[in-house]
C-alpha positions as CSV (number, residue, x, y, z in Angstrom):
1,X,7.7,26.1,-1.7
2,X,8.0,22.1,-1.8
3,X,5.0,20.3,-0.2
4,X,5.6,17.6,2.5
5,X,5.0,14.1,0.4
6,X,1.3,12.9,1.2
7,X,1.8,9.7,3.9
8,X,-0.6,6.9,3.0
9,X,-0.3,4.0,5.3
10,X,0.7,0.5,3.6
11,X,-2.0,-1.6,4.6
12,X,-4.7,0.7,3.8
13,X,-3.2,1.7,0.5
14,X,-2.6,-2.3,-0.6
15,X,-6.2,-2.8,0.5
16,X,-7.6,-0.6,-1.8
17,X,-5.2,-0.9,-4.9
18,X,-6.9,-4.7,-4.6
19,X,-10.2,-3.6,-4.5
20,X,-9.4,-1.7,-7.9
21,X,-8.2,-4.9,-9.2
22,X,-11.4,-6.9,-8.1
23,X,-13.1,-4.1,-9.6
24,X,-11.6,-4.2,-13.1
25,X,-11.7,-7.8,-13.0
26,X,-15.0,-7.9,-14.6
27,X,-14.0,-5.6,-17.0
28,X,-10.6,-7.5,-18.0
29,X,-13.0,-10.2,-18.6
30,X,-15.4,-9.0,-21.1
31,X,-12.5,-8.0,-23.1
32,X,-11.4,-11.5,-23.1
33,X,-14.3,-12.9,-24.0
34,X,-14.7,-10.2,-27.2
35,X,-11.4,-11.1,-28.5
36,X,-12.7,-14.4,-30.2
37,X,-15.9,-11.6,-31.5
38,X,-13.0,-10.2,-33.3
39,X,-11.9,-13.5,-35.3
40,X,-15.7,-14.9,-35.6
41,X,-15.1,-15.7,-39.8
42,X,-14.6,-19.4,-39.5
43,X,-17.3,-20.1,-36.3
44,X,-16.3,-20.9,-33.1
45,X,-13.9,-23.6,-33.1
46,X,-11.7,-25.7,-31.4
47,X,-8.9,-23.4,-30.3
48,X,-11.4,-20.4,-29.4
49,X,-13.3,-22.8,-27.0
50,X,-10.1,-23.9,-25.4
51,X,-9.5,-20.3,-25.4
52,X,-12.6,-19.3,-23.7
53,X,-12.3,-22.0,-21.1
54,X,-8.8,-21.2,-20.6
55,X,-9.7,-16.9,-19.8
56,X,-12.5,-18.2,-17.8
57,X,-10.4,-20.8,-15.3
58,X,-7.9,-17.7,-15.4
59,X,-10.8,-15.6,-13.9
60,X,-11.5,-17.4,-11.9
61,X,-8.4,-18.6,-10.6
62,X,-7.5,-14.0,-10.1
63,X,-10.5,-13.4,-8.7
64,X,-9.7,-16.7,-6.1
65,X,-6.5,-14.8,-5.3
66,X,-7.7,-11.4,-5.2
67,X,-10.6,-12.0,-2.8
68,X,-8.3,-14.3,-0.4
69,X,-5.8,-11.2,-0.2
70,X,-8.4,-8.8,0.4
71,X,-10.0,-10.9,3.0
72,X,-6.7,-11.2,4.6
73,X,-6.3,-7.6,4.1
74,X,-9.3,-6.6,5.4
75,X,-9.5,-4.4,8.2
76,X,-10.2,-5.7,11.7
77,X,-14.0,-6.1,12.8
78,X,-15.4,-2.8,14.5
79,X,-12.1,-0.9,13.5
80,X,-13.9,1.7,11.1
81,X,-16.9,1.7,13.4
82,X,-15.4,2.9,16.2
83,X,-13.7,5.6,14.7
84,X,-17.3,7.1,13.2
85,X,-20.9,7.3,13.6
86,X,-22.9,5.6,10.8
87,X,-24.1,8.1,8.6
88,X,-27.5,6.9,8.2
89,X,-28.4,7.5,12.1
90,X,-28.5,10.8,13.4
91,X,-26.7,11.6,16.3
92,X,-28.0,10.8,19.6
93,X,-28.4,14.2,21.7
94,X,-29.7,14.1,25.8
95,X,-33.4,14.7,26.5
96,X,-33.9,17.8,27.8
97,X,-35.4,19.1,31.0
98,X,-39.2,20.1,30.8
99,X,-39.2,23.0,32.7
100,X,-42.6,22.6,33.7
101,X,-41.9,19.4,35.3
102,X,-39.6,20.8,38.0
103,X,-42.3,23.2,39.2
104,X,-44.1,20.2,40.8
């Protein structure tokens, strides 16, 4: 039997494919800053510094764009609250009757 396609909703979906790309933004990164490692035989020079500078305003400039779209993204304040109890809290139960109370 075919399985119904699995709905994910847009926003939600968008939202966290950019917060993979923040997260692999570091990562992208040190790669970019290895590649001159690679071609170290002559020193740092001229062009690897402009290099260097260059990755590093491009950085910059992604992780400018990706954190304004996830902010815009971002899901609206008290949105995920309401929908569950923090897990760190237990859940609040009624105080029970003492039955020696009502005896009085």
């Amino acid at each position: 039997m075919a399985r119904a396609p699995l709905f994910l909703a847009r926003e939600g979906y968008r939202r966290r494919r950019l917060a993979d790309m923040a997260r692999l933004l570091p990562v992208l990164g040190a790669a970019l800053f290895l590649v001159p490692a690679l071609d170290a035989r002559d020193g740092l020079g001229a062009g690897m510094l402009i290099y260097l500078f260059s990755a590093w305003f491009g950085l910059i400039l992604a992780s400018a764009f990706v954190s304004a779209r996830l902010a815009r993204a971002a899901p609206p304040e008290g949105a995920e609250l309401a929908s569950e109890p923090p897990a760190s809290e237990p859940p609040v139960s009624e105080p029970t009757a003492d039955p020696s109370e009502g005896a009085r």
